[in-house]
C-alpha positions in Angstrom: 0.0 0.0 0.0 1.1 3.6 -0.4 2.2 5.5 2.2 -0.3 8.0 1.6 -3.1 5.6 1.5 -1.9 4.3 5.0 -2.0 7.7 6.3 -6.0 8.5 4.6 -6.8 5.2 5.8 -5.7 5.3 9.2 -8.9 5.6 11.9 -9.8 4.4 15.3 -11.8 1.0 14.8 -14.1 0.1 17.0 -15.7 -3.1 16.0 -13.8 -6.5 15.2 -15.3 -9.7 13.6 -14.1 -13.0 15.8 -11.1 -13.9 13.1 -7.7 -14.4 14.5 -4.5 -12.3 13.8 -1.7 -14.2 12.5 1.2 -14.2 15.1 3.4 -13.3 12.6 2.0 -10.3 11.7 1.8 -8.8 15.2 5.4 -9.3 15.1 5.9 -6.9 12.2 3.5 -4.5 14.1 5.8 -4.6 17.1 8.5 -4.5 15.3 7.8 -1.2 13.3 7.2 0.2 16.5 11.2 -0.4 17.3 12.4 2.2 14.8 10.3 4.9 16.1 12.7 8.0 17.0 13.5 8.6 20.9 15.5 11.1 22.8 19.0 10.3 22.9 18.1 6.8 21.5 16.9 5.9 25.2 14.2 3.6 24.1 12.6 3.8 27.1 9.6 1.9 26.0 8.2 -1.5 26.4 5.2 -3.2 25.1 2.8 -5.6 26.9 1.9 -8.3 24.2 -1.7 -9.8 24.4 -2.5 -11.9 22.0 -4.3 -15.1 23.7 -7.7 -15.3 24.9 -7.0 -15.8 28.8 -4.8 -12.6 28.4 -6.5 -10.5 26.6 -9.7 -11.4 29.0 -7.6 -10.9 32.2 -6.9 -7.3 30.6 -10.5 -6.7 30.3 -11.6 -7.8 33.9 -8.2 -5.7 35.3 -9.0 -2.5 33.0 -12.8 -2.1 33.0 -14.5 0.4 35.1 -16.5 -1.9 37.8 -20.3 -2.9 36.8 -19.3 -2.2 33.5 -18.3 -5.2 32.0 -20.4 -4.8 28.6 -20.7 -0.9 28.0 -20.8 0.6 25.2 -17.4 2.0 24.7 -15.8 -1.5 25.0 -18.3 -4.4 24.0 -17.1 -3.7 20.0 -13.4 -3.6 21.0 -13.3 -6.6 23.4 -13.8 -8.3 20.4 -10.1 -7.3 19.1 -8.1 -11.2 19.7 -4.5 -8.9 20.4 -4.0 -5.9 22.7 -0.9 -4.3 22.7 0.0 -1.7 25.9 2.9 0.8 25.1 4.4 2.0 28.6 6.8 4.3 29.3 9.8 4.5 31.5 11.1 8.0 32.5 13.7 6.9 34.6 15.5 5.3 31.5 15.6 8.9 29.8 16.8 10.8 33.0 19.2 7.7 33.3 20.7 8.2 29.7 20.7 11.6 29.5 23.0 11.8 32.7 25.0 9.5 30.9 29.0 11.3 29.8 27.7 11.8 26.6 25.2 13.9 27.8 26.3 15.8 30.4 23.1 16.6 32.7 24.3 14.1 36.2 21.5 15.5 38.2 18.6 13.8 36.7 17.0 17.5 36.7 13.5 16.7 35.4 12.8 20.5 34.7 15.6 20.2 31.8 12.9 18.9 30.3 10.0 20.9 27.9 8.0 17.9 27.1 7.8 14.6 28.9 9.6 12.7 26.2 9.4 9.4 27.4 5.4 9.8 27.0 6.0 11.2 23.5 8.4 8.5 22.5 6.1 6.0 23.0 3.2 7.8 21.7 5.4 7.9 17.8 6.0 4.0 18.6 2.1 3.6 19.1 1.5 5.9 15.7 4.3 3.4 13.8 1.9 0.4 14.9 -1.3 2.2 13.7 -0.2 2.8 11.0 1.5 -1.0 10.5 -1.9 -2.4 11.2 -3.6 -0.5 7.9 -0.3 -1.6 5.9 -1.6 -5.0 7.0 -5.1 -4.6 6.2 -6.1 -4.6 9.6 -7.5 -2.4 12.2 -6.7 -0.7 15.2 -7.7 1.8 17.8 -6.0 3.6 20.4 -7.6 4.2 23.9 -6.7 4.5 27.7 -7.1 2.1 31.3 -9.2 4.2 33.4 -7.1 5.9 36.1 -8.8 4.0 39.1 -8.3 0.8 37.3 -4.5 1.7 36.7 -3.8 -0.5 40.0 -5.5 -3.6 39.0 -4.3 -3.6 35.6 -0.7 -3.6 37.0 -1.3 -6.2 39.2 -2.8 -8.3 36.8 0.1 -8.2 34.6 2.9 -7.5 37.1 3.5 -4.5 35.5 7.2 -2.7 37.2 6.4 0.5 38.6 9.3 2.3 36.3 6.9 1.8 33.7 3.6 3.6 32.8 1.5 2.3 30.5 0.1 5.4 28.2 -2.6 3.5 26.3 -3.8 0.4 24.7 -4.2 -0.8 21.1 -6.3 -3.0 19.6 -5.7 -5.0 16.7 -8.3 -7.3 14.4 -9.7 -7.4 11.4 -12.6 -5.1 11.1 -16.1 -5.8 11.2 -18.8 -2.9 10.6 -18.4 0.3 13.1 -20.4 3.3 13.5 -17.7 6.4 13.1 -17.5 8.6 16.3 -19.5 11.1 17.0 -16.7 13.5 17.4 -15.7 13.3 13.7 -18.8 15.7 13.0 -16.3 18.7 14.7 -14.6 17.8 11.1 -11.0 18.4 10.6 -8.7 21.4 10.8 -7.4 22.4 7.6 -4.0 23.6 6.8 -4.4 27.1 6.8 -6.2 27.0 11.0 -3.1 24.9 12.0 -0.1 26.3 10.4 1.2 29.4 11.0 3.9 30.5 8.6 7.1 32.7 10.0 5.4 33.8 13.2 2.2 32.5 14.8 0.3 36.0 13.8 1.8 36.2 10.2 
């Protein structure tokens, strides 16, 4: 597929039918998420691999908000047969960047502008979206509710350097109603950019 078709056909799927995912196309997923850029190449990222049906139930009973085993939001996407949870680990960027190399030996995390441990890992989830439509496949990128963050850990005996930032869901597709919020429509070039100087 061309890239540009990958890019126009990316979107957040929502609905799965009950077909597998070959294993070793999850591995090329994962894998594209490897070359993903990160701050002084600190690849402080891991990725929890779901792909059976205990685990990926055992996510679902850990994640979901309490009483609300089939809502809405989730009854299309527990459907998905892999789950794939990007984490992040700041301490392995505050480690390498007080590395020689680097120079900063305080671990100073106001050095910082943007957490780029988050960020890295957010590019590495984008290189799997984006894998997944190369592959024909679908995807969607959504959170663990903060008071389920505990149970999810737990469940998966998750190291506390490490904070997971999202989940994706991978399947083939099966008919979805698009999200509501896609009648906002989207931002054209000229709202977003702003040539020279942010007034000009």
């Amino acid at each position: 597929m061309e890239f540009a078709d990958v890019v126009s056909r990316r979107r957040m799927v929502r609905n799965y039918t009950d077909d597998p995912v070959d294993p070793v196309v999850v591995d090329r997923i994962v894998g594209n998420a490897l070359r993903a850029p990160s701050a002084g190449f600190s690849q402080g990222w891991a990725f929890l691999r779901l792909d059976t049906p205990a685990d990926v139930a055992r996510f679902w009973a850990a994640a979901t908000p309490l009483g609300k085993g089939s809502d809405g939001w989730s009854a299309g996407l527990r459907r998905a047969p892999v789950l794939i949870v990007p984490m992040s680990s700041k301490a392995a960027y505050l480690d390498r960047y007080a590395e020689p190399d680097k120079g900063w030996t305080d671990r100073d995390e106001s050095r910082w502008t943007a957490p780029y441990w988050d960020i890295d890992a957010g590019m590495a989830s984008l290189l799997m979206l984006l894998t997944v439509v190369d592959e024909g496949l679908g995807a969607c990128f959504f959170g663990v509710p903060p008071e389920r963050m505990a149970d999810f850990r737990a469940a998966f005996g998750v190291p506390d350097e490490f904070r997971p930032i999202g989940v994706v869901s991978i399947g083939h597709r099966a008919p979805d109603r698009l999200s509501p919020s896609l009648r906002r429509g989207r931002r054209d070039l000229d709202a977003v950019v702003h040539r020279g100087r942010w007034d000009g």
